[in-house]
DRENDO-1510 file (C-alpha; in Angstrom, 1 decimal, always signed):
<recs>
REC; n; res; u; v; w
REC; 1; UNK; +109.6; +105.7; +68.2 .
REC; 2; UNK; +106.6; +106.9; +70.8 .
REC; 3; UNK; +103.4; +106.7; +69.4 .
REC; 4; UNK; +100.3; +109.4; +70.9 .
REC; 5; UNK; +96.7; +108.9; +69.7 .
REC; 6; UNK; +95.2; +112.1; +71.1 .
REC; 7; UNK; +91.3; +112.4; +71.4 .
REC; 8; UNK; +91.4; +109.7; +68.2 .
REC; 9; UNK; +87.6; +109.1; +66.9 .
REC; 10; UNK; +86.4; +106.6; +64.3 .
REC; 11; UNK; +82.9; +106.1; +62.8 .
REC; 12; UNK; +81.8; +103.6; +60.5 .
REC; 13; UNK; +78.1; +105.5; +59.7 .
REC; 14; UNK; +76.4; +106.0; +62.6 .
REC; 15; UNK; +78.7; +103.3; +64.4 .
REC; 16; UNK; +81.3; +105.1; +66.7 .
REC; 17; UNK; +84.4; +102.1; +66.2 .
REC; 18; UNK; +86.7; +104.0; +68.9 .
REC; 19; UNK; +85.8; +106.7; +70.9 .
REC; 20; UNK; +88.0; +109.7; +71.7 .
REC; 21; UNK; +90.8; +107.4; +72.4 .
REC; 22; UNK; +94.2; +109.5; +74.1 .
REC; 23; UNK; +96.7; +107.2; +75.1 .
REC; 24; UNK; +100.6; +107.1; +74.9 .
REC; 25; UNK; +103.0; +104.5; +73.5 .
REC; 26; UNK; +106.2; +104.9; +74.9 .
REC; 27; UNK; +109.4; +104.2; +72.7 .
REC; 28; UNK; +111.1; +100.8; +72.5 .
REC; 29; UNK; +108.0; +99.5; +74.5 .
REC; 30; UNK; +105.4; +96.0; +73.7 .
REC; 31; UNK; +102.4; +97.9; +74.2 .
REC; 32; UNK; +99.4; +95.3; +74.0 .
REC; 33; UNK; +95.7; +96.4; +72.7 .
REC; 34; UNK; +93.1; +94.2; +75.0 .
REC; 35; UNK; +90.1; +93.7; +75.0 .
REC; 36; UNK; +86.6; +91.6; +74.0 .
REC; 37; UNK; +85.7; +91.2; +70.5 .
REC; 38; UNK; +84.4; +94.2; +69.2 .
REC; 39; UNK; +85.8; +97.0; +71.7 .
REC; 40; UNK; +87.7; +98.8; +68.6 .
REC; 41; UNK; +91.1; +97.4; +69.1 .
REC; 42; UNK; +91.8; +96.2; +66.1 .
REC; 43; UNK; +90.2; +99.3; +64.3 .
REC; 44; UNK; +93.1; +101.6; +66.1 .
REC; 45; UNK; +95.3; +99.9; +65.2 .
REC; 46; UNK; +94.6; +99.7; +61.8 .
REC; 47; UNK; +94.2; +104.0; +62.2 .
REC; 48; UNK; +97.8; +103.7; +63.1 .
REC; 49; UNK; +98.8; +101.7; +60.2 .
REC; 50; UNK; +97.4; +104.6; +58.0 .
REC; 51; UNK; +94.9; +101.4; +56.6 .
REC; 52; UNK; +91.8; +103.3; +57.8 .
REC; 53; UNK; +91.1; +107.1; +58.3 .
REC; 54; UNK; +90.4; +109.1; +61.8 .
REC; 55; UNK; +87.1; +110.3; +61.7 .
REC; 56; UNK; +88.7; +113.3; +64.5 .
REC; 57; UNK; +91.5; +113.8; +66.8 .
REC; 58; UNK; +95.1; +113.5; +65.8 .
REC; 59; UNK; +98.0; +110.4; +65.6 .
REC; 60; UNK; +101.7; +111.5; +66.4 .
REC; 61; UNK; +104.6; +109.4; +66.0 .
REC; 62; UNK; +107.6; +110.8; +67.6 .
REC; 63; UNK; +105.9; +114.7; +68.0 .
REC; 64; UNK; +105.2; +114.0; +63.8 .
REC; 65; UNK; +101.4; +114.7; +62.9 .
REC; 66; UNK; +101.0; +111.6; +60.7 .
REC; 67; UNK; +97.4; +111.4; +61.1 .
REC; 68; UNK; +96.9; +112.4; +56.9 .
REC; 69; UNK; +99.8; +110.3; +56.3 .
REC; 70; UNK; +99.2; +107.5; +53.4 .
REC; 71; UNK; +99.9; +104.2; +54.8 .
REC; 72; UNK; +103.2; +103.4; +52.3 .
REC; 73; UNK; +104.6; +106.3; +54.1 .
REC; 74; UNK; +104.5; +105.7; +57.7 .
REC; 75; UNK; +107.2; +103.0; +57.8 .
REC; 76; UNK; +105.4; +100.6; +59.6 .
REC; 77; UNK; +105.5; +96.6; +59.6 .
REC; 78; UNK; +102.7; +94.1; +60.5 .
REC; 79; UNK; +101.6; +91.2; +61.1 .
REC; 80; UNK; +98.4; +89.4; +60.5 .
REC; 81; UNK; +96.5; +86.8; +61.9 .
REC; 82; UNK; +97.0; +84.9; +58.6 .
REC; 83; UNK; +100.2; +85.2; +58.1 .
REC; 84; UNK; +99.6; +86.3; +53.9 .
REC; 85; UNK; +102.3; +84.3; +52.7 .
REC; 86; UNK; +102.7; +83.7; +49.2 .
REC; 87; UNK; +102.7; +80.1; +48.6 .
REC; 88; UNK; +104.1; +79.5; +45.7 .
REC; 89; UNK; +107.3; +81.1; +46.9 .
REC; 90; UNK; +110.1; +80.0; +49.8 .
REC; 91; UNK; +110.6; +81.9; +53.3 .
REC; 92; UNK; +113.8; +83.4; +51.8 .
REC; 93; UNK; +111.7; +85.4; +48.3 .
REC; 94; UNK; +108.8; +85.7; +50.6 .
REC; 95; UNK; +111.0; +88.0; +52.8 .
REC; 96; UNK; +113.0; +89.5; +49.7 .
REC; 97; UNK; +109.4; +90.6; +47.7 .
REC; 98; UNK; +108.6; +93.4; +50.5 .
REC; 99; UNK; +112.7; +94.1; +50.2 .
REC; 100; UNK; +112.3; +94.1; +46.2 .
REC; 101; UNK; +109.4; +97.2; +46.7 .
REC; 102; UNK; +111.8; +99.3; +48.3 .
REC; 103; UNK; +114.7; +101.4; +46.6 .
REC; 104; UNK; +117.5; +100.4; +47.9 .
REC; 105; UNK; +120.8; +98.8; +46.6 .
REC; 106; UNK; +121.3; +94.8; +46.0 .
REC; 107; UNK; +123.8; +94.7; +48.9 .
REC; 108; UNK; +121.3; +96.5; +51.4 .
REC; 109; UNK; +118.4; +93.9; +50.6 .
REC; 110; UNK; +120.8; +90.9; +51.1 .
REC; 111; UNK; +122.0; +91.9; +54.6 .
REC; 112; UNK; +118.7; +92.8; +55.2 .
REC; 113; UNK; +117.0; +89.8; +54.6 .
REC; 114; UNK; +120.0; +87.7; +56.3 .
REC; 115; UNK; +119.5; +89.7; +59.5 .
REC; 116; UNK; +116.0; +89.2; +59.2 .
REC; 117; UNK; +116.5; +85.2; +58.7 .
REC; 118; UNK; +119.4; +85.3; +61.9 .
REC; 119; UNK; +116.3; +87.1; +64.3 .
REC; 120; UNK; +113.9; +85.1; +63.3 .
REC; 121; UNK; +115.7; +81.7; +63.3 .
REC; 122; UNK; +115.0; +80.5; +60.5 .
REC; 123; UNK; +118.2; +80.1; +58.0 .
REC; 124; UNK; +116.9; +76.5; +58.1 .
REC; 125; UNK; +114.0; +77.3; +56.6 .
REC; 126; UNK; +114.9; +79.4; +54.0 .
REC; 127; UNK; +114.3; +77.2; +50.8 .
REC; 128; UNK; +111.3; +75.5; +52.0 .
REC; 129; UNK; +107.9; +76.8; +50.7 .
REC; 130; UNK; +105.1; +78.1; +53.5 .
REC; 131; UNK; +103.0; +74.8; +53.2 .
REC; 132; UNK; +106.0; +73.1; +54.1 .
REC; 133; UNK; +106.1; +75.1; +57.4 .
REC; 134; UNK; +104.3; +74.6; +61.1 .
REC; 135; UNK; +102.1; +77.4; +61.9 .
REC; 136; UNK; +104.8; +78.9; +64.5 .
REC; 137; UNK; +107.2; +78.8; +61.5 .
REC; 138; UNK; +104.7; +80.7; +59.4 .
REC; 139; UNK; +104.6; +83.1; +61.9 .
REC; 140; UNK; +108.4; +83.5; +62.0 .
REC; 141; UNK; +108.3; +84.2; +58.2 .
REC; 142; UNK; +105.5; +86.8; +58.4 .
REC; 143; UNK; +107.3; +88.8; +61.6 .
REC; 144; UNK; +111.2; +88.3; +59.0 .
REC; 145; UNK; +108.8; +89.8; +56.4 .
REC; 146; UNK; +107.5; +92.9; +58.6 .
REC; 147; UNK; +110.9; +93.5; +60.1 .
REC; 148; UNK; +113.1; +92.8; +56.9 .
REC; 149; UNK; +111.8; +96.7; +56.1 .
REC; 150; UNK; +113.5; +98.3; +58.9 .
REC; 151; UNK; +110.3; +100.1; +60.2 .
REC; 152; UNK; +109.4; +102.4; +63.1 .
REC; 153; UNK; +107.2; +100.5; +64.4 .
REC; 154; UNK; +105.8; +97.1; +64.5 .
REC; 155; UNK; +102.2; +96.0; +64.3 .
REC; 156; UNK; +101.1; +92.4; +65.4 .
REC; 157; UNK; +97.5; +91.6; +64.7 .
REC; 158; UNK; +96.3; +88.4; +66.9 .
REC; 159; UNK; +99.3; +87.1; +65.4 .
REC; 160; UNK; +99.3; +83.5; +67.8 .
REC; 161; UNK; +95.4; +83.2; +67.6 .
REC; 162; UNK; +95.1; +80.3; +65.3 .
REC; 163; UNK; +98.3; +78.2; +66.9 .
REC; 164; UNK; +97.8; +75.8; +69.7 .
REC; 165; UNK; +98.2; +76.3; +73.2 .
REC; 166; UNK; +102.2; +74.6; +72.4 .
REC; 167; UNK; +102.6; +76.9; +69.7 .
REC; 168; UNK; +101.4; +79.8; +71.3 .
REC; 169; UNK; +104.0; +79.6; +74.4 .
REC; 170; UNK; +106.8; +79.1; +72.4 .
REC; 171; UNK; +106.0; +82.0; +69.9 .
REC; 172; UNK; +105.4; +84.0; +72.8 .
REC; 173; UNK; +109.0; +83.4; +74.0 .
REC; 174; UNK; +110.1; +84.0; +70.4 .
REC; 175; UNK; +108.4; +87.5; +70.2 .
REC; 176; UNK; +109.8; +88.8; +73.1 .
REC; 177; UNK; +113.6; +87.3; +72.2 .
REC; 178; UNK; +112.8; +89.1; +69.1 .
REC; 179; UNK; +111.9; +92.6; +70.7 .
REC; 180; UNK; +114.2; +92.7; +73.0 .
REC; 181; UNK; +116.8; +91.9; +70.5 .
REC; 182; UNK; +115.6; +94.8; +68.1 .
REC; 183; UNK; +114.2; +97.3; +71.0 .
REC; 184; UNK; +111.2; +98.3; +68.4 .
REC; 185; UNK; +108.1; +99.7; +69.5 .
REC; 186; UNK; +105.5; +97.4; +69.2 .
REC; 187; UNK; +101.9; +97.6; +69.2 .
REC; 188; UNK; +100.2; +94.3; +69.6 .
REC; 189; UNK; +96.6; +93.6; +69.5 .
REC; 190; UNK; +94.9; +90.4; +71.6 .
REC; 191; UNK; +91.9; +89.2; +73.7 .
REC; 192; UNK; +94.3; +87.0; +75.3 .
REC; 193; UNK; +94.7; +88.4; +78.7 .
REC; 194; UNK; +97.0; +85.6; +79.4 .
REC; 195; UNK; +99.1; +86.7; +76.6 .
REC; 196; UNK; +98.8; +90.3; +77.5 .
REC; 197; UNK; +99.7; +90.0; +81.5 .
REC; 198; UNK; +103.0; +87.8; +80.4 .
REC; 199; UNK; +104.2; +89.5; +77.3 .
REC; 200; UNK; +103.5; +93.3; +78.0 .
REC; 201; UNK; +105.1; +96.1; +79.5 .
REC; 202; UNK; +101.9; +98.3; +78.9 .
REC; 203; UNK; +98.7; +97.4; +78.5 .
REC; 204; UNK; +95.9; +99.5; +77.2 .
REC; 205; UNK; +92.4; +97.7; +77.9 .
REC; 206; UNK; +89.6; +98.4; +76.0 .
REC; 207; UNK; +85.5; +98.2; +75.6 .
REC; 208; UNK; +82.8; +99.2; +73.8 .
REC; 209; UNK; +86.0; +102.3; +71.5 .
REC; 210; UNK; +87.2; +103.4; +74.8 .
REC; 211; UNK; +89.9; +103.0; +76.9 .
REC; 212; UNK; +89.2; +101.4; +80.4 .
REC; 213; UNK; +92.4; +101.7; +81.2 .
REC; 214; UNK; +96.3; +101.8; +80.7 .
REC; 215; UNK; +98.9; +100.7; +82.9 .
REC; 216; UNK; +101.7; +97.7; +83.4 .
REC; 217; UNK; +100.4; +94.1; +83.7 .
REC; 218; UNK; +100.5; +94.0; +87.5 .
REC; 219; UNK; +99.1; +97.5; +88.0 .
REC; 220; UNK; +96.2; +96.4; +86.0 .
REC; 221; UNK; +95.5; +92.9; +87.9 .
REC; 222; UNK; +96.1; +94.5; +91.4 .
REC; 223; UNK; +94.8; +97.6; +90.8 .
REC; 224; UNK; +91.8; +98.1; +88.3 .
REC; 225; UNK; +89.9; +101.3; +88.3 .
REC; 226; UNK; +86.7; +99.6; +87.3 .
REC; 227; UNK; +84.3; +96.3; +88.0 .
REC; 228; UNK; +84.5; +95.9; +84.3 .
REC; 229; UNK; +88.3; +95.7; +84.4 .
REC; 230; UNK; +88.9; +93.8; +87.7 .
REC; 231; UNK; +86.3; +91.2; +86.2 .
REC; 232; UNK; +87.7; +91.0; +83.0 .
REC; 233; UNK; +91.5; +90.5; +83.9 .
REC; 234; UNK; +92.0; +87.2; +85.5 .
REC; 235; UNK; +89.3; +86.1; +88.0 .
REC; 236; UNK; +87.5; +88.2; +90.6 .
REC; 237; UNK; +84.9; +88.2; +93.2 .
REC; 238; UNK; +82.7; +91.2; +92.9 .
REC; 239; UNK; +80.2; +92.6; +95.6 .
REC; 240; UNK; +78.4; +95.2; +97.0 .
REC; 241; UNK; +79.4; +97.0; +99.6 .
REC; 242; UNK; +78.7; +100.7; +101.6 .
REC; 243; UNK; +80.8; +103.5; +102.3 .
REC; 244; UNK; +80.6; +104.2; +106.0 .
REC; 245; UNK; +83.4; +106.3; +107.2 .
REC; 246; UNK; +86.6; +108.0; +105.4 .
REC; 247; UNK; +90.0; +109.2; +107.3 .
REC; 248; UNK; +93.3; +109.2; +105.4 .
REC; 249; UNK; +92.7; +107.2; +102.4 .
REC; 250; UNK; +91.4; +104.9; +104.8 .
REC; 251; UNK; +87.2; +103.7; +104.0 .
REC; 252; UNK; +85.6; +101.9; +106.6 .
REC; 253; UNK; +83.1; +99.5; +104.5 .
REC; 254; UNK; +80.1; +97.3; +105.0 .
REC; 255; UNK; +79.6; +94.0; +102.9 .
REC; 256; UNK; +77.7; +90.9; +103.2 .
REC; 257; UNK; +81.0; +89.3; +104.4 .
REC; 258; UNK; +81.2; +92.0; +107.1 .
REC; 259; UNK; +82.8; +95.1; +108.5 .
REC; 260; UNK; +86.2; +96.3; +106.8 .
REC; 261; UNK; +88.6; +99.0; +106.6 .
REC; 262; UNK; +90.2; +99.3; +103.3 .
REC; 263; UNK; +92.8; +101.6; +102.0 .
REC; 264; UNK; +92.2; +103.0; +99.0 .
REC; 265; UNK; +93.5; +106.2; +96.8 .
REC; 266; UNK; +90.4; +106.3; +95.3 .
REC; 267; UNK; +87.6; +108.9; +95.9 .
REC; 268; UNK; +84.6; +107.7; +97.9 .
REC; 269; UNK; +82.2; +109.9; +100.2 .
REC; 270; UNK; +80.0; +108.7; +103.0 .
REC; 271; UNK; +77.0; +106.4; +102.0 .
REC; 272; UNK; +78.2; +105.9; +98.8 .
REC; 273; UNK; +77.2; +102.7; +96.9 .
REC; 274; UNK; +80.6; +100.9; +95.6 .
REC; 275; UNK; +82.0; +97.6; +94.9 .
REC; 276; UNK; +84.3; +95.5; +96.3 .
REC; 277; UNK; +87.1; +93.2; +94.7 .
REC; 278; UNK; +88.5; +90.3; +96.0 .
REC; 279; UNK; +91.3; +87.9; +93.8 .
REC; 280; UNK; +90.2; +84.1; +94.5 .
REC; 281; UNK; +93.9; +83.8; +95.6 .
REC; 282; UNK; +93.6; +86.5; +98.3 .
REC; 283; UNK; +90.8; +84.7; +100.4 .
REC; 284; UNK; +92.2; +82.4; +102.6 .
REC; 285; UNK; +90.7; +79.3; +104.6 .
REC; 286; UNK; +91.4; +80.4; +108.3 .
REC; 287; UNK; +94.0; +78.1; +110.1 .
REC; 288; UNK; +97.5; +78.7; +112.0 .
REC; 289; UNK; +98.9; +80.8; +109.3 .
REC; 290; UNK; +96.2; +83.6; +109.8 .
REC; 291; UNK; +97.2; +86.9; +110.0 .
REC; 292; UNK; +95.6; +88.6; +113.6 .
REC; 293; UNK; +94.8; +91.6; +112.3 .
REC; 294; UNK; +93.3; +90.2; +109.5 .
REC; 295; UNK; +89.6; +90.3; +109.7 .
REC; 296; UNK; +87.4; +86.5; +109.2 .
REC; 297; UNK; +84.1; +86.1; +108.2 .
REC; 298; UNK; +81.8; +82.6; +107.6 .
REC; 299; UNK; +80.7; +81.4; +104.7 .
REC; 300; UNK; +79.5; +77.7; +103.3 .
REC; 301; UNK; +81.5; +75.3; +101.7 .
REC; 302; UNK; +81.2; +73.8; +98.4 .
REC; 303; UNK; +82.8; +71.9; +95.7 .
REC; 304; UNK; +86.3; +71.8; +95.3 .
REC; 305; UNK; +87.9; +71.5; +92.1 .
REC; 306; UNK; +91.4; +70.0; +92.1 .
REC; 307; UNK; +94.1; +71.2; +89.3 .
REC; 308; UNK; +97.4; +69.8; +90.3 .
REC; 309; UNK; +99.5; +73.0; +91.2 .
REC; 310; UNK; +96.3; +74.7; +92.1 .
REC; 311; UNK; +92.7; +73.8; +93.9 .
REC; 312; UNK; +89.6; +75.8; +93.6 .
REC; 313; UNK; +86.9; +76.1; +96.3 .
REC; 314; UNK; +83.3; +77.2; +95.7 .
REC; 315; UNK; +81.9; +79.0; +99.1 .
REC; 316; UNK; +78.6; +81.1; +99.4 .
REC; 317; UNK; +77.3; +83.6; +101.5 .
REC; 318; UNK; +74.1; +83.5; +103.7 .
REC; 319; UNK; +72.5; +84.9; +100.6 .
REC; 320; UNK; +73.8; +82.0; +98.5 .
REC; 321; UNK; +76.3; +84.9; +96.5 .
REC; 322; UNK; +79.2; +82.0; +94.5 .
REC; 323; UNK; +82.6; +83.6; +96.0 .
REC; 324; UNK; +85.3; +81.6; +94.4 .
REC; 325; UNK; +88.9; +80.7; +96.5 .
REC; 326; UNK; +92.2; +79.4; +94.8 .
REC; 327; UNK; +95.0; +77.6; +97.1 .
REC; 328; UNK; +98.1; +76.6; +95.5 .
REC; 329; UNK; +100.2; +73.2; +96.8 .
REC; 330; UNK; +97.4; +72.9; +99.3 .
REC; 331; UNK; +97.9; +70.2; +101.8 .
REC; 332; UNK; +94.9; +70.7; +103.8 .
REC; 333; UNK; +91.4; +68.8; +103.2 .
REC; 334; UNK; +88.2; +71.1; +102.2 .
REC; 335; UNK; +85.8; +71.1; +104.8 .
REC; 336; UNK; +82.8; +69.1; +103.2 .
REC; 337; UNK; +79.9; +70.7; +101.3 .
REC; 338; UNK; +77.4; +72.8; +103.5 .
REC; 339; UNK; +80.1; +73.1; +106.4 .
REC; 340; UNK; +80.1; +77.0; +108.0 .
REC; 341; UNK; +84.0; +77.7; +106.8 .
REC; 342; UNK; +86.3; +80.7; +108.6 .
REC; 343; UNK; +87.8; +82.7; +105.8 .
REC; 344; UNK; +89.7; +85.6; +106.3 .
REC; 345; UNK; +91.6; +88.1; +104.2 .
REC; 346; UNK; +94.0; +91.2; +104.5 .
REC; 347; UNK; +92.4; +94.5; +104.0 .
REC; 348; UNK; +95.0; +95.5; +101.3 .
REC; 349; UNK; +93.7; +92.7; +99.1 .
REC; 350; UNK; +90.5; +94.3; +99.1 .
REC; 351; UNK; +89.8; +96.7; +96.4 .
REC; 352; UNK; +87.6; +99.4; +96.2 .
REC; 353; UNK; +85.8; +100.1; +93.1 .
REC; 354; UNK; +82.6; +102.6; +91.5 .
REC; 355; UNK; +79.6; +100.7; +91.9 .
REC; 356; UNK; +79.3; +100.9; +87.9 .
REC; 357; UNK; +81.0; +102.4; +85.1 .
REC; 358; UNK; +79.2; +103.6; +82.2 .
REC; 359; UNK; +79.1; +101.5; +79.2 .
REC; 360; UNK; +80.5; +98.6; +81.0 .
REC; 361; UNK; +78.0; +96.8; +83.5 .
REC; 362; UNK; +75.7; +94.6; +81.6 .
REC; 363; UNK; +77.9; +93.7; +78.1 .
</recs>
């Protein structure tokens, strides 16, 4: 099933909750909803779920209008952060209650609930009552529940927010063995980018109701439209810079690291004011591996931070500006603090960005 919100608005009052929202869920996809608390996430996809009403535009799923459509008609499963697990009964009449709604024959609910149980993994668990469970075996019994139905789509809530950092990795792995297994469109909502980048195969980022934008994990992280964006997935150095020439999708630039030209497909004129970002990964400390064509700059050393697989240098410009580096299985010692440092990077790493986008800067 494809999902398409199209010009989707919803107002609480005189509070706009999502703003004329028009994106595309393809079928058989993991679509993630990301974003900071409060962008409107959460509210479409609770429009979706037919749990709240669109205050304009339209919902489609599979070319169907099902924007006026009540919610127990939809045939849509989901899961919520908390699971809402009966605890009086076992995993196995937890799953059969939602079966038990529907009108269907005994046969149908039992080979329904026993394929739900054989995806999930948890025949094991069957006779044990919720409080008995771990919290990534809860979960288990809440996705059983929602997929014991047979629905269109699916609808995950933050559903790994309140498992540890354990937990969470291993449901991870679970949800995806599960999708991939079933091939059901999914819509799942987080502010987990980590969660996001590794699980998804679209991404829809959101802020303040709108979409910033939509793309696959690495488009996203290597190429983000915005400074909110480019800031907000992973880590980023952001700066000023100047548009001084433009020839072939090609933008000679001026920054307080120096002189470069950048290819870019976005659309910049002369003199424009932009912004410039740079992955801590892509700047390099200059030695015998650097790149010739690759252009260097100078800036000052400071702390490093060592993390096993990873190190982290703090530099900064003559204007004291933090740039952040990342080296991974570095075997080279950090100059000491206060030491003029030759970094270079390539100009593909280098991405080109409006100096602001409205409703973003300052949140």
């Amino acid at each position: 099933m494809s999902v398409f919100f199209q010009n989707v608005c919803k107002k609480y009052g005189k509070f706009q909750a999502v703003k004329d929202l028009t994106i595309k869920i393809e079928k058989g996809s993991l679509h993630f909803l990301l974003g900071p608390s409060g962008c409107g996430k959460t509210s479409t996809l609770r429009l979706l779920a037919g749990l709240e009403t669109v205050s304009s535009g339209k919902i489609f799923i599979d070319d169907v209008d099902v924007t006026n459509l009540p919610a127990a008609k939809r045939n849509i499963g989901m899961v919520f952060q908390n699971y809402a697990l009966w605890p009086h009964m076992t995993v196995k009449k937890n799953i059969s209650y939602v079966l038990d709604l529907q009108s269907i024959a005994e046969k149908e609910k039992q080979d329904r609930l026993e394929e739900a149980l054989a995806i999930t993994h948890l025949h094991a668990f069957q006779d044990r009552l919720p409080g008995q469970l771990s919290g990534g075996q809860q979960q288990r019994v809440a996705l059983a529940r929602a997929l014991a139905i047979r629905p269109k789509l699916l609808l995950l809530d933050e559903p790994l927010c309140n498992l540890d950092t354990q937990l969470r990795m291993e449901m991870r792995e679970n949800i995806l063995r599960i999708h991939e297994k079933t091939k059901i469109t999914a819509l799942y909502v987080t502010h987990d980018q980590k969660e996001a980048l590794s699980m998804g195969s679209a991404i829809t980022v959101m802020h303040e109701g709108r979409e910033i934008q939509t793309g696959t994990p690495k488009e996203l992280y290597l190429r983000p439209k915005t400074p909110f964006l480019a800031n907000f997935i992973g880590e980023t150095n952001l700066l000023p810079a100047k548009i001084l020439q433009k020839e072939n999708q090609h933008f000679s630039i001026q920054t307080e690291l120096g002189h470069f030209t950048v290819p870019s497909t976005q659309d910049f004129q002369v003199n424009q004011q932009i912004s410039i970002s740079i992955r801590p990964e892509c700047i390099k400390i200059a030695g015998p591996e650097k790149i010739k064509e690759a252009p260097s700059f100078t800036l000052e050393a400071g702390k490093s931070t060592y993390q096993g697989e990873c190190e982290t240098f703090q530099l900064y410009t003559s204007s004291k500006k933090s740039i952040k580096c990342l080296t991974f299985n570095s075997k080279f010692s950090f100059p000491k603090e206060g030491t003029p440092t030759d970094c270079w990077v390539q100009p593909q790493d280098i991405i080109l960005l409006p100096e602001t986008f409205s409703g973003e800067m300052g949140s």
